[in-house]
DSSP file (Angstrom, degrees, kcal/mol; ACC not computed):
  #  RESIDUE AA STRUCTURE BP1 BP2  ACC     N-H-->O    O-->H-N    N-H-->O    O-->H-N    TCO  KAPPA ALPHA  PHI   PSI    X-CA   Y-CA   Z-CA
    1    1 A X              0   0    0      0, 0.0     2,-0.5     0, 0.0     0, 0.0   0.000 360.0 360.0 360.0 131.7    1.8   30.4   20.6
    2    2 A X        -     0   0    0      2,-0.0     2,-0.6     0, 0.0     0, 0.0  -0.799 360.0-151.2 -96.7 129.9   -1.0   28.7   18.6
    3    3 A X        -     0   0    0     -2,-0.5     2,-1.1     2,-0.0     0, 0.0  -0.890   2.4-152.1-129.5 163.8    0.2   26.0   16.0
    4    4 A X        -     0   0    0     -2,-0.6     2,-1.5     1,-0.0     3,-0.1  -0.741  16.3-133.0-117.5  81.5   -1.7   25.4   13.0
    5    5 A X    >   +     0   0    0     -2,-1.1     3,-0.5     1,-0.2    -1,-0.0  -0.160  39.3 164.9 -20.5  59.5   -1.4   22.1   11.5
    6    6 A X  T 3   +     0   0    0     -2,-1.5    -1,-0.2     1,-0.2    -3,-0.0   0.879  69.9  17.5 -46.5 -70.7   -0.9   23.3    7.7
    7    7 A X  T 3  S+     0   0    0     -3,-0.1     2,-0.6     2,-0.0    -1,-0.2  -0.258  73.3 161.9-108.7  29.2    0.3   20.2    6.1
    8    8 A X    <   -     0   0    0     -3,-0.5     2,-1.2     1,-0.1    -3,-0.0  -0.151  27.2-142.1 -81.0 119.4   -0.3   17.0    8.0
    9    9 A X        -     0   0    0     -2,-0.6     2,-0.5     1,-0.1    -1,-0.1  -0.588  20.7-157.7 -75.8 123.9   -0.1   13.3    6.2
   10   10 A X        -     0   0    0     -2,-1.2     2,-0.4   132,-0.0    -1,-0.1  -0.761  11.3-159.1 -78.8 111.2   -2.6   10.8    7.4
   11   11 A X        -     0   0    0     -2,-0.5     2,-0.6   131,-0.1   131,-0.2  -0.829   4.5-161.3-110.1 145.7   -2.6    7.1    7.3
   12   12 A X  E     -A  141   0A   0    129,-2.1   129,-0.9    -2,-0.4     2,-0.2  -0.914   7.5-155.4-121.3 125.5   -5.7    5.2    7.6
   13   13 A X  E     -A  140   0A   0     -2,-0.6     2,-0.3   127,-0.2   127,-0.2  -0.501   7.3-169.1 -90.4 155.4   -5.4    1.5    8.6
   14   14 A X  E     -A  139   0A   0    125,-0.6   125,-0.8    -2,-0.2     2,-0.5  -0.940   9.9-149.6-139.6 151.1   -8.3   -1.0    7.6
   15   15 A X        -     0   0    0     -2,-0.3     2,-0.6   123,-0.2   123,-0.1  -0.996  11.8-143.8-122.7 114.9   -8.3   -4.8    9.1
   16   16 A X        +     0   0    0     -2,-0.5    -2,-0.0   121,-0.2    43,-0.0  -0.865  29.7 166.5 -99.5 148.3   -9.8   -7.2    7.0
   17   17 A X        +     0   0    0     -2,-0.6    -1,-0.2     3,-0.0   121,-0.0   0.361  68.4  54.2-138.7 -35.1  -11.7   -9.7    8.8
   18   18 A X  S    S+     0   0    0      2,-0.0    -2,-0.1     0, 0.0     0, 0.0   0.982  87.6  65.7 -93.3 -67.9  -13.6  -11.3    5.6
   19   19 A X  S    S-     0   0    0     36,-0.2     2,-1.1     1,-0.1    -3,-0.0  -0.073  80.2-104.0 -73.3 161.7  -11.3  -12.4    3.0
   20   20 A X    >>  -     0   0    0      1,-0.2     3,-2.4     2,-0.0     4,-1.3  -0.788  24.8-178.1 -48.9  60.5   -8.5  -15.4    2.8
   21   21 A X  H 3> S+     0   0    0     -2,-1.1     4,-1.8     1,-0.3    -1,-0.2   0.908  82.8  52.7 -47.5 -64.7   -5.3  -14.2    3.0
   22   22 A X  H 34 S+     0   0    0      1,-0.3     4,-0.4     2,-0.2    -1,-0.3   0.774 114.1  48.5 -56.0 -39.1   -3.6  -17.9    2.6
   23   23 A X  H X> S+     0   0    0     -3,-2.4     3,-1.1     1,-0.2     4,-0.6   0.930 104.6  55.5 -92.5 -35.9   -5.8  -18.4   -0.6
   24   24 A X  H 3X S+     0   0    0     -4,-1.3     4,-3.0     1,-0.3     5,-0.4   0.696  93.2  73.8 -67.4 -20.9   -5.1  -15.0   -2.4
   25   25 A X  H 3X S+     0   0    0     -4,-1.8     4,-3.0    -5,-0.2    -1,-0.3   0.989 100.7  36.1 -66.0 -46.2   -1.5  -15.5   -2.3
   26   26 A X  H <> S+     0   0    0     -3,-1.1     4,-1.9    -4,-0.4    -1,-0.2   0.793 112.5  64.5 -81.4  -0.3   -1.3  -18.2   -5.0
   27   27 A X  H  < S+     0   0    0     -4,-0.6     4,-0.3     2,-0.2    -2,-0.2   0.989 117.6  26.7  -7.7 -96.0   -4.2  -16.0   -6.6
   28   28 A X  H >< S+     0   0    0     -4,-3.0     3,-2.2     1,-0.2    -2,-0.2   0.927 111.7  65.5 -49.1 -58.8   -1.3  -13.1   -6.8
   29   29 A X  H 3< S+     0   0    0     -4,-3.0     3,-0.2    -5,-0.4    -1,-0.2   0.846  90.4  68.8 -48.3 -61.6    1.9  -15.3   -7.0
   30   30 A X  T 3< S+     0   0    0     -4,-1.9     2,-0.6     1,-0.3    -1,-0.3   0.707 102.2  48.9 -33.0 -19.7    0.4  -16.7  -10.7
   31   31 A X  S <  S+     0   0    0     -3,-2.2     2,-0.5    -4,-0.3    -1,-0.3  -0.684  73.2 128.8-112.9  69.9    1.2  -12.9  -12.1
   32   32 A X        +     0   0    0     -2,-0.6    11,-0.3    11,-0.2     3,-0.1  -0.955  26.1 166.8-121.0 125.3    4.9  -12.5  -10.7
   33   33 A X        +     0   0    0      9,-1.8     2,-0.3    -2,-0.5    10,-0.2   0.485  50.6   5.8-107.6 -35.9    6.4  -11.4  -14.0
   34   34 A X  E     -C   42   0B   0      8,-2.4     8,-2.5    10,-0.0     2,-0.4  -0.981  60.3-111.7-150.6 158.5    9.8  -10.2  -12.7
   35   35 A X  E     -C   41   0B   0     -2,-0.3     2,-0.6     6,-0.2     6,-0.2  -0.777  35.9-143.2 -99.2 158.2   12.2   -9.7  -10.3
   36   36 A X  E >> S-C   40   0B   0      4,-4.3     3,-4.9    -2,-0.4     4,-0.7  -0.901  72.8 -25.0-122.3 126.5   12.5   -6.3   -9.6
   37   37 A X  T 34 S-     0   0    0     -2,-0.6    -1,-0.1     1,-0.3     0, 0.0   0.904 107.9 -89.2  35.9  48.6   16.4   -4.8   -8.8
   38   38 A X  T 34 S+     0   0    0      1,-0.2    -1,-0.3     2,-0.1     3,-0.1   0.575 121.9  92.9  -3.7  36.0   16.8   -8.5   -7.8
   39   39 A X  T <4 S+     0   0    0     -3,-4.9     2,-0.3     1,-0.2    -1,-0.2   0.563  89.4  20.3-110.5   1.4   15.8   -7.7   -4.6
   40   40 A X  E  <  -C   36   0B   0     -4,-0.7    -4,-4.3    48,-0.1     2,-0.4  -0.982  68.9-131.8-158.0 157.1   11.9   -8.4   -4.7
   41   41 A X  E     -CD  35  87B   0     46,-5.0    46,-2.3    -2,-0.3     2,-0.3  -0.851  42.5-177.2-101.5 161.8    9.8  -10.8   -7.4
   42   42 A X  E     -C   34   0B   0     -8,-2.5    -8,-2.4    -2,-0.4    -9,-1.8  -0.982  18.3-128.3-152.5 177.6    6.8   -8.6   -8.6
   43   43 A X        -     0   0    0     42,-0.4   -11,-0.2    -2,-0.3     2,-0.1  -0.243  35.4 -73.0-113.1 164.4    3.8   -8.6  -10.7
   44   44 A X        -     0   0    0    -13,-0.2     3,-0.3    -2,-0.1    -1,-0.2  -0.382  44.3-123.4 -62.1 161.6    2.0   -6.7  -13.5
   45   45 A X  S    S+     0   0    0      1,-0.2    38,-1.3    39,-0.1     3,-0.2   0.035  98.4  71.1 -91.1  34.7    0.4   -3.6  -12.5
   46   46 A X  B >   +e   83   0C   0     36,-0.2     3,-0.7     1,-0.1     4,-0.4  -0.152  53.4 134.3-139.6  63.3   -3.1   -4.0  -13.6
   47   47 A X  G >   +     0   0    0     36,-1.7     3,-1.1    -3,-0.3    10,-0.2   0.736  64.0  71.2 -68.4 -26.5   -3.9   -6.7  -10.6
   48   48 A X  G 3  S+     0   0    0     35,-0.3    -1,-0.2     1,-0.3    -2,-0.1   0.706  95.5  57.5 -86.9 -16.4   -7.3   -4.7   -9.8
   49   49 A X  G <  S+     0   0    0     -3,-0.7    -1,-0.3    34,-0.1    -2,-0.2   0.716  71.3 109.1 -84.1  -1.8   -8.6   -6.2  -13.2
   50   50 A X    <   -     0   0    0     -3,-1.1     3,-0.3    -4,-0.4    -3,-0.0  -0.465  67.7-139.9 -83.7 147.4   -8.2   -9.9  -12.7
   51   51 A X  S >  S+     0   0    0      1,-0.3     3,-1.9     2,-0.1     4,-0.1   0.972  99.6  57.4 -74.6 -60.7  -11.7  -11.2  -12.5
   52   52 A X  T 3  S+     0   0    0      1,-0.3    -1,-0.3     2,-0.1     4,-0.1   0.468 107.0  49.7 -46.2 -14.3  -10.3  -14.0   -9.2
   53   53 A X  T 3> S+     0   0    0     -3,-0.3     4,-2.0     1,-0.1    -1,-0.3   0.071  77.3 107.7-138.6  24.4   -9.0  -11.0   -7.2
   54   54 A X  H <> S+     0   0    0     -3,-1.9     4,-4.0     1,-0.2     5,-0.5   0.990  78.7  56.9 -53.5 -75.5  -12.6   -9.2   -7.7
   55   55 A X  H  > S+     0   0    0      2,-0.2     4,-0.6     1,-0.2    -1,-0.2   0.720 109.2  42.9 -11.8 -47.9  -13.1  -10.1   -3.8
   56   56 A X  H  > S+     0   0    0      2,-0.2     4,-2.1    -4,-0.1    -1,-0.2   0.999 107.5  58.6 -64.4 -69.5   -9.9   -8.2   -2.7
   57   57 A X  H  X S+     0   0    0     -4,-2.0     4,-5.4     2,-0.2    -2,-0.2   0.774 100.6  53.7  13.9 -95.6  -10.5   -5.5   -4.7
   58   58 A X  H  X S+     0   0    0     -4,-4.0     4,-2.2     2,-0.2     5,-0.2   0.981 109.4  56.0 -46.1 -44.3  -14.2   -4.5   -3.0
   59   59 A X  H  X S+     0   0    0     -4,-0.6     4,-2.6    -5,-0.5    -2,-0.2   0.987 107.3  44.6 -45.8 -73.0  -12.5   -4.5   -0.1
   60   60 A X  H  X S+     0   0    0     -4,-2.1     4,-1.3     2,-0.2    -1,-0.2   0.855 114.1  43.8  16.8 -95.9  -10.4   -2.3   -1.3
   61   61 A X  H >X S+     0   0    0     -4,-5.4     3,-1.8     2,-0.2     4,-0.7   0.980 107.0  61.9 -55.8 -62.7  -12.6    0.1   -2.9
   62   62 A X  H >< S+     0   0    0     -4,-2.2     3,-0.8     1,-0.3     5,-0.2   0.719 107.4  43.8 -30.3 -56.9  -14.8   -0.1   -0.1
   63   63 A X  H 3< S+     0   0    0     -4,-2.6     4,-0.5     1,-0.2    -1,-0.3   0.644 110.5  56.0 -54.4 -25.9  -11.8    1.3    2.3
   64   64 A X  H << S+     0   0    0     -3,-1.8     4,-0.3    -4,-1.3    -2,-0.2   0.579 106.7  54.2 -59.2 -20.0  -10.9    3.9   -0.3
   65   65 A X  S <X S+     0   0    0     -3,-0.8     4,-1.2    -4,-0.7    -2,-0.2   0.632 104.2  49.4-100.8  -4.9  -14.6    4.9    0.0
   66   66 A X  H  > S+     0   0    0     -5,-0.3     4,-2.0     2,-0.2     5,-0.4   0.630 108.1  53.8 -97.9 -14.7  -14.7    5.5    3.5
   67   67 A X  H  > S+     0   0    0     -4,-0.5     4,-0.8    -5,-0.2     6,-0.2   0.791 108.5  51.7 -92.1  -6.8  -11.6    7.6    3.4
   68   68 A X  H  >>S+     0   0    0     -4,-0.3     5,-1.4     2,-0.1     4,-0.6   0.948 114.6  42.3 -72.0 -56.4  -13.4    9.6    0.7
   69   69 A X  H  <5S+     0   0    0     -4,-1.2     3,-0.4     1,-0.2    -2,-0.2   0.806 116.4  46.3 -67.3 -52.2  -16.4   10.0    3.0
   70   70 A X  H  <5S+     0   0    0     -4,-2.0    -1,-0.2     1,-0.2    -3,-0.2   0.832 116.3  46.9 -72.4 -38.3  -14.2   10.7    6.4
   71   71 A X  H  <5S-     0   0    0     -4,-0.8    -1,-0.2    -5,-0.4    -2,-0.2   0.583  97.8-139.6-102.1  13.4  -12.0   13.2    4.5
   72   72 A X  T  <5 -     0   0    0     -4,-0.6    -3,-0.2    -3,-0.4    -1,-0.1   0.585  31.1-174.0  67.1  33.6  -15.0   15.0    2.9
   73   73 A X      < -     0   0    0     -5,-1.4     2,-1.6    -6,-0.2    -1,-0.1   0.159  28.4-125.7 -61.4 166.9  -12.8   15.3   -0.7
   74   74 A X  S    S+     0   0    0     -3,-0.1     2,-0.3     3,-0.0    -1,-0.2  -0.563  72.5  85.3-117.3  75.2  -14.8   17.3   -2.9
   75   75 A X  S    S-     0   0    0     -2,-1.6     3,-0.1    -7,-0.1     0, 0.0  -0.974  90.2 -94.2-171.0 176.6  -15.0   15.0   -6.1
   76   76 A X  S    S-     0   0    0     -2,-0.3     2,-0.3     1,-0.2    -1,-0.0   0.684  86.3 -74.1 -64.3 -28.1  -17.2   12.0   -7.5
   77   77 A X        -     0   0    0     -9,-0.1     2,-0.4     2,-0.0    -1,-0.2  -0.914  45.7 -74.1 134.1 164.6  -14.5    9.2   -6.0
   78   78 A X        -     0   0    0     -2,-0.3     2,-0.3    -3,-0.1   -14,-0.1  -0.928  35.8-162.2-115.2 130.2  -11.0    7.5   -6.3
   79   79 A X        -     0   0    0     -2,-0.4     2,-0.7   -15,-0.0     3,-0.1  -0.802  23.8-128.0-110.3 152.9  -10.6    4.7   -9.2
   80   80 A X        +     0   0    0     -2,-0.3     3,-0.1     1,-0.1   -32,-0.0  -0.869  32.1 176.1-103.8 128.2   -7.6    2.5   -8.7
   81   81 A X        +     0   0    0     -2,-0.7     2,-0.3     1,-0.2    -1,-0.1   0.632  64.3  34.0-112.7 -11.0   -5.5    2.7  -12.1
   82   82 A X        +     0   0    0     -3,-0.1     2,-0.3   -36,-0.1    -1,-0.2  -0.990  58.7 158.9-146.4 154.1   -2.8    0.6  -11.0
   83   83 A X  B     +e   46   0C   0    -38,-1.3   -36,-1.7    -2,-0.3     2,-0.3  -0.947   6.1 154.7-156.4 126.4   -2.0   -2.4   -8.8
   84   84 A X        -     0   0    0     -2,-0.3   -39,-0.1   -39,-0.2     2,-0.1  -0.948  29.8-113.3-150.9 171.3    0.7   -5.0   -8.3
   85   85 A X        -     0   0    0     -2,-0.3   -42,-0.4   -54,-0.2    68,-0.2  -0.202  18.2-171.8 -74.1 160.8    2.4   -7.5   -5.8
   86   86 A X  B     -F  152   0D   0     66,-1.1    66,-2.5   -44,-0.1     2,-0.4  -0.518   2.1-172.8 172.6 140.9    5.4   -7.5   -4.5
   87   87 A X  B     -D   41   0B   0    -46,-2.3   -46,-5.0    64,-0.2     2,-0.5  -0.948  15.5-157.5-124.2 127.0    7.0  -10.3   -2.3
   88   88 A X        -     0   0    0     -2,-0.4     2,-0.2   -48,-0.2   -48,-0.1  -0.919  31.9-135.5-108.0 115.9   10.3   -9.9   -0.7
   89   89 A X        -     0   0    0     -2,-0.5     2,-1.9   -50,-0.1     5,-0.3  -0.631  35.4 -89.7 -90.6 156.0   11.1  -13.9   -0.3
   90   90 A X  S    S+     0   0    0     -2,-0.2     2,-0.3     3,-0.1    -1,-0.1  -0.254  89.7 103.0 -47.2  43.6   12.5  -14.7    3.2
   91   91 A X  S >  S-     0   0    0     -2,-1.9     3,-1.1     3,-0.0    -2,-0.0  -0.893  83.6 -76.3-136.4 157.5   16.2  -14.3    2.8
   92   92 A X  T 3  S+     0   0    0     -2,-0.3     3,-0.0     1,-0.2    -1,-0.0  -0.382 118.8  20.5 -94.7 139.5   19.1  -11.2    3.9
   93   93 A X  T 3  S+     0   0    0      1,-0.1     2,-1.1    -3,-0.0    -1,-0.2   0.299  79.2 126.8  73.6   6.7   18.4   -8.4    1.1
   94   94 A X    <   +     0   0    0     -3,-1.1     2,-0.3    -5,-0.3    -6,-0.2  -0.624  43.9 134.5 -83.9  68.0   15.1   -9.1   -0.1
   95   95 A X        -     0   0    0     -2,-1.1     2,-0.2    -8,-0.1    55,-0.1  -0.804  61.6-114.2-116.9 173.1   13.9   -5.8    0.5
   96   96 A X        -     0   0    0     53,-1.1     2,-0.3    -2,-0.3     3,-0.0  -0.614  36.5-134.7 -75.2 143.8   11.8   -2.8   -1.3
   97   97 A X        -     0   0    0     -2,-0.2    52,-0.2     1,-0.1    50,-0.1  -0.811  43.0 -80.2-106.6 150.2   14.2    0.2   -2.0
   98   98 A X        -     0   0    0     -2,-0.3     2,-0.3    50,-0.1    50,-0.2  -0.209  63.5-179.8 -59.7 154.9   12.4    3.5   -0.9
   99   99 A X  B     -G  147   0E   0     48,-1.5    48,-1.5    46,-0.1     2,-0.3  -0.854  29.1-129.6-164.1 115.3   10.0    4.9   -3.4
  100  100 A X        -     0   0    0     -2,-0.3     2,-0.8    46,-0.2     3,-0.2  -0.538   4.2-165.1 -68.5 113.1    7.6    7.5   -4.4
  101  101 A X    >   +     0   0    0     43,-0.7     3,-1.8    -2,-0.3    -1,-0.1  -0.342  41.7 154.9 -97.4  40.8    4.0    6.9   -5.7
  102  102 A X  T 3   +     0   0    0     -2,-0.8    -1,-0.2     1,-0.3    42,-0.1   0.843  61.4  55.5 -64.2 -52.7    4.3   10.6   -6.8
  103  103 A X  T 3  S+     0   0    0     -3,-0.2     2,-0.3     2,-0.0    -1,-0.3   0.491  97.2  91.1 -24.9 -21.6    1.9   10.7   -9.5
  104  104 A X    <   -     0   0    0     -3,-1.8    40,-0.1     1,-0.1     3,-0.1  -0.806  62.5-148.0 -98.3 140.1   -1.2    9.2   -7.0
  105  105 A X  S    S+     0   0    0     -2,-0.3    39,-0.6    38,-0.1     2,-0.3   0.645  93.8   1.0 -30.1 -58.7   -3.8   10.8   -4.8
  106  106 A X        -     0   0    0     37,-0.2     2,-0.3    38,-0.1    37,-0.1  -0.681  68.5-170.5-149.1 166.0   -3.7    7.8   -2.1
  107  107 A X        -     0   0    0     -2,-0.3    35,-0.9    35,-0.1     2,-0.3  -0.830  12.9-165.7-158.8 175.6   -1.5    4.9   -2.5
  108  108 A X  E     -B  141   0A   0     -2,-0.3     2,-0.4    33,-0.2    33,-0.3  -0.852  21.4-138.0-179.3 131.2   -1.9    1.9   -0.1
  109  109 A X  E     -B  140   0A   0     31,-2.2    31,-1.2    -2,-0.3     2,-0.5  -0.679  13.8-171.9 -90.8 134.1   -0.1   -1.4    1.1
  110  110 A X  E     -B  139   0A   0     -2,-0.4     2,-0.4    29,-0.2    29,-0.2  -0.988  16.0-156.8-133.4 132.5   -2.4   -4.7    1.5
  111  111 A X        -     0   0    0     27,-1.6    41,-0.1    -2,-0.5     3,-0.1  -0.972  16.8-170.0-126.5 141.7   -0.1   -7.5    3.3
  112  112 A X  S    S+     0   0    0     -2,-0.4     2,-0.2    39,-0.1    -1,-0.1   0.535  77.4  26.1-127.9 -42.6   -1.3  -10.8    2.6
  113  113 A X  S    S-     0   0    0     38,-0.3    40,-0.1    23,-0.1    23,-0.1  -0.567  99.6 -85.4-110.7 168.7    1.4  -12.0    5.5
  114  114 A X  S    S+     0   0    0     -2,-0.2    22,-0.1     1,-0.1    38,-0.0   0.678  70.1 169.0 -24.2 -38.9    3.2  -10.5    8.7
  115  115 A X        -     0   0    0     35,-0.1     2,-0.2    20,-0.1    37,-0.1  -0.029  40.2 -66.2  37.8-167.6    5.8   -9.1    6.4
  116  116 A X        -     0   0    0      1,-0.1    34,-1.0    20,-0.0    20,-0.2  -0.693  65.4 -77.7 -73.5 133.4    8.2   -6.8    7.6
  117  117 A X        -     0   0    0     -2,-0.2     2,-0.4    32,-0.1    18,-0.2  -0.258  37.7-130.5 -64.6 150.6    7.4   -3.6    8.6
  118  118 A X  E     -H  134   0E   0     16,-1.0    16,-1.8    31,-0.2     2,-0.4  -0.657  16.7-153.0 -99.0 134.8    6.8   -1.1    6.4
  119  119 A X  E     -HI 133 148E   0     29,-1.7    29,-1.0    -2,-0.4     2,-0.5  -0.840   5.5-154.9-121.7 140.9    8.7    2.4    6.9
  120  120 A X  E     -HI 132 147E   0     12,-1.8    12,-2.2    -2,-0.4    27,-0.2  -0.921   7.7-148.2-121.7 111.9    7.1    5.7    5.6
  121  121 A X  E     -H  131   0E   0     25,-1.5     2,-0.6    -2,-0.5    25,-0.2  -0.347  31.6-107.1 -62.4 118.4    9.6    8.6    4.8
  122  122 A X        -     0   0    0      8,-1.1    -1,-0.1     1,-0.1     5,-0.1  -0.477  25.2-135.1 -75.6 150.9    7.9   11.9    5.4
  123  123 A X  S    S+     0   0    0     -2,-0.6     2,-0.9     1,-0.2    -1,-0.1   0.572  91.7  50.9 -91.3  -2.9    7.3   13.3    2.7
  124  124 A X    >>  -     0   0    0      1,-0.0     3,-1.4    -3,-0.0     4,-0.9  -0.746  69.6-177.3-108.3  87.5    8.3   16.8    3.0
  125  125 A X  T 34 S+     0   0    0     -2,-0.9    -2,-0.1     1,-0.3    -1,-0.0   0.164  76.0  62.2 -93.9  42.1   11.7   16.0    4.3
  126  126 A X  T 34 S+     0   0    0     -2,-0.2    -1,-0.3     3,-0.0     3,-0.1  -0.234  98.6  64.1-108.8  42.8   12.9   19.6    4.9
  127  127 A X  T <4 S-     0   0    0     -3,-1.4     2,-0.3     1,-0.4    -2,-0.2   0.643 128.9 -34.9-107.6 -77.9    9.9   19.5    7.4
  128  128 A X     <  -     0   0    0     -4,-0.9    -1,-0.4     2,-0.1    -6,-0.0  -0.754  41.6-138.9-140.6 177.7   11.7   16.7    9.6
  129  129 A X        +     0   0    0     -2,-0.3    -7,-0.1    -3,-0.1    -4,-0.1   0.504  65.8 119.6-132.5   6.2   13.7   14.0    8.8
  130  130 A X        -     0   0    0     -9,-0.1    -8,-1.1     1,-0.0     2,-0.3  -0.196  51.4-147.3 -68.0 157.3   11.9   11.7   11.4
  131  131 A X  E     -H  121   0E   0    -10,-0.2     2,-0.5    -9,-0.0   -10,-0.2  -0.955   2.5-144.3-127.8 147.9   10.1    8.4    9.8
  132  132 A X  E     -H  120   0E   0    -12,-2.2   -12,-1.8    -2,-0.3     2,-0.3  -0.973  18.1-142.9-122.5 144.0    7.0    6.9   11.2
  133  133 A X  E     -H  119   0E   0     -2,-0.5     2,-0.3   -14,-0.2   -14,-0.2  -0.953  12.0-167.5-111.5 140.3    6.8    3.0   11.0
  134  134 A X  E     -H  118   0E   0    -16,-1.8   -16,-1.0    -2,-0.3     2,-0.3  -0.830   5.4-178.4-116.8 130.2    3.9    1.2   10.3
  135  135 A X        +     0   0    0     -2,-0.3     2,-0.3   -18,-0.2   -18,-0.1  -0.928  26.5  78.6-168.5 113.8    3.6   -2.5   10.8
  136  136 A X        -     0   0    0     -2,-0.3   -23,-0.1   -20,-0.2     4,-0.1  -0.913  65.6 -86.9 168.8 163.5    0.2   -5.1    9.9
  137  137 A X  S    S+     0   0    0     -2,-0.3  -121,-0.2   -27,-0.1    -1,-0.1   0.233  87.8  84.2-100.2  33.9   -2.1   -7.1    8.2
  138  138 A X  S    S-     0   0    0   -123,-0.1   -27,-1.6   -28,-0.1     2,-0.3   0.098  88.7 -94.0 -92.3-171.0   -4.5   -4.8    7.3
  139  139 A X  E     -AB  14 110A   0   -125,-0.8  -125,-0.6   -29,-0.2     2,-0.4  -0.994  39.3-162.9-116.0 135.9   -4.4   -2.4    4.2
  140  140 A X  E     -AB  13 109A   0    -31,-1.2   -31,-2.2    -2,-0.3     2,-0.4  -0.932   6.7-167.1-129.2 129.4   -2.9    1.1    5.0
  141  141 A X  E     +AB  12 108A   0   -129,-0.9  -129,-2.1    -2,-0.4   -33,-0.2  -0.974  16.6 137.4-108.3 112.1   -3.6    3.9    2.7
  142  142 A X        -     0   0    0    -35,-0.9     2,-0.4    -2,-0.4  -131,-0.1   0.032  47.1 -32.0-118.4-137.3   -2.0    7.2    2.4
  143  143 A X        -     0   0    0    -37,-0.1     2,-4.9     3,-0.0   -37,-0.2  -0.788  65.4-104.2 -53.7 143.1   -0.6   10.1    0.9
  144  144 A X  S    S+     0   0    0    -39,-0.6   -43,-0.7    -2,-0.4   -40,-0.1   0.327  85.9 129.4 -67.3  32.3    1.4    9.4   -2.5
  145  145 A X        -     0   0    0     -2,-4.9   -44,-0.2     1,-0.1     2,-0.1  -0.279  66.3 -79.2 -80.3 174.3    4.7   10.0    0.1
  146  146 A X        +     0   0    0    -25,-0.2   -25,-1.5   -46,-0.1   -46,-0.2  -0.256  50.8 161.3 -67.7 139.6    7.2    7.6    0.2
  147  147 A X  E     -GI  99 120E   0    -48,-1.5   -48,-1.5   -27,-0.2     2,-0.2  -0.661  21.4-158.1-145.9-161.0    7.6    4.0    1.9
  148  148 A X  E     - I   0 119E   0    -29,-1.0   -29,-1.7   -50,-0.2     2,-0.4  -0.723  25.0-177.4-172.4 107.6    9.6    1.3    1.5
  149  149 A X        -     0   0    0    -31,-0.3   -53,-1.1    -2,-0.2     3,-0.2  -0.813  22.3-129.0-129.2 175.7    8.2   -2.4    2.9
  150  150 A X  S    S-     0   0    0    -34,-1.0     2,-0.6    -2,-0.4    -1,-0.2   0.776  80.5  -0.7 -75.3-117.6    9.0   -5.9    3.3
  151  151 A X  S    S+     0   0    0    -64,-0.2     2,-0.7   -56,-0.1   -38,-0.3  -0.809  83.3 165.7 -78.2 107.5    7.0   -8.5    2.2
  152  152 A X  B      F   86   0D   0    -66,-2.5   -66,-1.1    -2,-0.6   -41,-0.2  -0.953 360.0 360.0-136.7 132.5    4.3   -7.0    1.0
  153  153 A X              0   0    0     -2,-0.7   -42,-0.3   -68,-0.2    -1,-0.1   0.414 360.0 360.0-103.7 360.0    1.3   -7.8   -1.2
């Protein structure tokens, strides 16, 4: 029997090494707009325009551009069109509820802290019902499947 890997999702993990984790937080924190399902505070979505979080950002991009490169995609590039925080404070029930980025190409977690680990549903769940967990202080990029994380920025 041969099997033919049809449909497989890929996460690509990125370590940043350059930027200031410890400074970017009150950076982000200044845009917490809401609590969300009073289980996490979060931010406006257009975080990838503030001039102060330019730094993060290239980084970013930069990892979006090697996963363009590695996965040979057959188009010009990936813009990021939306971006926000969200901080699950250190207390029982401060979690992210699972959630779908369906509308996105890539989607991607940047943790500013240790957080919690971050759980990714496959995303064809009559395929398996199994979950792979993910857990770091890197930025992790993927398919627009479903995840759920802790503290995450």
């Amino acid at each position: 029997m041969k099997v033919i890997p049809t449909f497989p999702t890929e996460l690509f993990e990125f370590k940043n090494t350059e930027l200031d984790n410890d400074a970017l937080i009150p950076l982000c924190e200044q845009y917490a707009d809401h609590v969300k399902h009073s289980d996490t505070i979060s931010s406006m979505r257009n975080l990838h325009d503030k001039k102060e979080l330019n730094p993060l950002f290239t980084w970013i991009n930069d990892c979006i551009k090697q996963v363009h490169v590695q996965q040979k995609f057959d188009c010009d590039g990936f813009k990021i069109t939306s971006s926000w925080f969200n901080r699950a404070l250190p207390r029982e029930g401060m979690r992210l509820q699972y959630h779908r980025h369906s509308m996105s190409f890539l989607s991607g977690v940047y943790y500013l802290t240790e957080g919690a680990a971050t759980v990714f549903e496959d995303p064809v769940k009559q395929r398996t019902k199994a979950h792979r967990e993910e857990r770091g202080k890197g930025w992790r990029t993927g398919g627009g499947g479903g995840g759920r994380g802790g503290e995450e920025k």
